[in-house]
N, C-alpha and C positions, 0 to 999 in steps of 0.2 A: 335306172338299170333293170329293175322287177317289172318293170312294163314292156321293154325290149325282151326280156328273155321270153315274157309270156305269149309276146308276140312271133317271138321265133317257130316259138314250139306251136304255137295256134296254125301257125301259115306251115310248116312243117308237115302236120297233118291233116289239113285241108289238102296237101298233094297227096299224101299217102292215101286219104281216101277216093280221091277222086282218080289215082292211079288204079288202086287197086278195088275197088269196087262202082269201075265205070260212070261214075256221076259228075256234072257238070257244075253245080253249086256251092259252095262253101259251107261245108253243115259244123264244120266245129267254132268255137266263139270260146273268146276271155269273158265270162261276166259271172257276177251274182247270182246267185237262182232266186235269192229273193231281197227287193229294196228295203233298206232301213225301217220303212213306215208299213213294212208287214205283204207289203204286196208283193204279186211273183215278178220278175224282170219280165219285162218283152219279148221278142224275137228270139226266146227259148224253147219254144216247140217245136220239135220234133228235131233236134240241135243236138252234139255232144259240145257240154259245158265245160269249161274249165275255168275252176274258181279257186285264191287261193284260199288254203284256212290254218294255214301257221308260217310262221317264220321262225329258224332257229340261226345261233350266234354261232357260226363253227370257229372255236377257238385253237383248234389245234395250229394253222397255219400263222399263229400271230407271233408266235415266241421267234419266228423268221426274220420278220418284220421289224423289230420293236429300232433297231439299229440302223444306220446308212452312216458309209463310207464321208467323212468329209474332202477337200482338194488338200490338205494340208495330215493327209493319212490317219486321221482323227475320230473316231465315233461320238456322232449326234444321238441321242433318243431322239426319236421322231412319233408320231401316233401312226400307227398301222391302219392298213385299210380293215374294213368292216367286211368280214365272209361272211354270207348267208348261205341257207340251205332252204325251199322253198319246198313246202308239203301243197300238192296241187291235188285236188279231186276235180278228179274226170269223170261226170255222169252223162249219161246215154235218156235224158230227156224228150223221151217219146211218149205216148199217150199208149194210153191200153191195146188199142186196135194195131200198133206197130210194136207190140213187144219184141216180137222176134228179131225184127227190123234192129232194136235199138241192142239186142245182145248181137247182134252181126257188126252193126258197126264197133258199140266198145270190144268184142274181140280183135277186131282190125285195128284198134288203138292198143292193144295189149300185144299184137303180133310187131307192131310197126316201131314201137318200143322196145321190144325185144329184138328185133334185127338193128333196132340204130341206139342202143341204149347210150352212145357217148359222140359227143356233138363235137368236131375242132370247126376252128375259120379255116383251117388248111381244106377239109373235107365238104364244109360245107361256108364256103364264101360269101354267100348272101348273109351270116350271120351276122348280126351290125356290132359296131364296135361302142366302147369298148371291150365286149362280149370277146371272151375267149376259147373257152373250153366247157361245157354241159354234160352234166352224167344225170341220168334219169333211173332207177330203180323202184322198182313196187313196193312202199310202205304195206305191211300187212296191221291192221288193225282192228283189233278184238272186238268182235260185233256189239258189245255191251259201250266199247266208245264210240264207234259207229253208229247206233244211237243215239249217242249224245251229240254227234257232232248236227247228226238232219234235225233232233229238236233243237239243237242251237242254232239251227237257221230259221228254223222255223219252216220246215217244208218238209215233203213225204217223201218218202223214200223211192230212187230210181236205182234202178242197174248203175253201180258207178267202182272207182277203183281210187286208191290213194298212190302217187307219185310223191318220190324226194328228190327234186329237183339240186342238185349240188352245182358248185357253188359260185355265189354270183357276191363279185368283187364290187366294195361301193369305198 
């Protein structure tokens, strides 16, 4: 299901960009910025990134759940589904010489967010199932975790932005 939504939202703005700033290629991508064994990923240059780097347990919507109806008017405890909420960093992985390039594009990820900040299948059909409904909102996080999170991957810092991707039913 976390690979469908990142997929959604990848192919989502691969149009947005190529709508709205005229280009023919796909420059946004689901990956890593850097593999396991210390090295950078691939086919990350000159790319906005989108990696995830938290998962949270949205437990408000479980206390809903915890029950079902049986055929004989009876209530089951049953185990509720698993809400997650999905912290996605989006960086604008450009080399020096296209700085500006790369704040053009993540602005156009910030605007294209901000015009479609809530996903239905009604609205947007190609959404795959069993995906239903996506809210996207700008995490703001305090430069001193910010920080922490590039030396935790172990890479230098780009132009990037934190998303809460809410919530995805497993």
């Amino acid at each position: 299901m976390i690979d469908k939504a990142l997929s959604f939202i990848t192919d989502f703005l691969n149009q947005e960009l190529k709508r709205t700033c005229d280009i023919s290629s796909n420059l946004v991508i689901a990956s890593g910025l850097v593999n396991p064994d210390g090295s950078v990923s691939e086919n990350i240059q000159n790319k906005i990134v989108i990696s995830v780097i938290n998962l949270e347990n949205e437990t408000f919507p479980k206390s809903l759940d915890n029950f079902r109806t049986t055929a004989s008017n009876t209530y089951d405890k049953t185990a509720p589904p698993v809400y997650l909420n999905l912290y996605l960093l989006i960086s604008a992985n450009y080399d020096s010489s296209n700085y500006l390039e790369s704040l053009k594009m993540l602005s156009t990820v910030i605007t294209s967010f901000h015009s479609n900040s809530y996903f239905t299948k009604n609205e947007h059909p190609n959404m795959p199932s069993p995906l239903e409904k996506l809210t996207l909102e700008i995490y703001n996080v305090p430069i001193t975790e910010l920080s922490h999170i590039w030396n935790g991957f172990g890479a230098k810092y780009v132009p990037s932005v934190v998303y809460k991707l809410r919530m995805i039913t497993l």
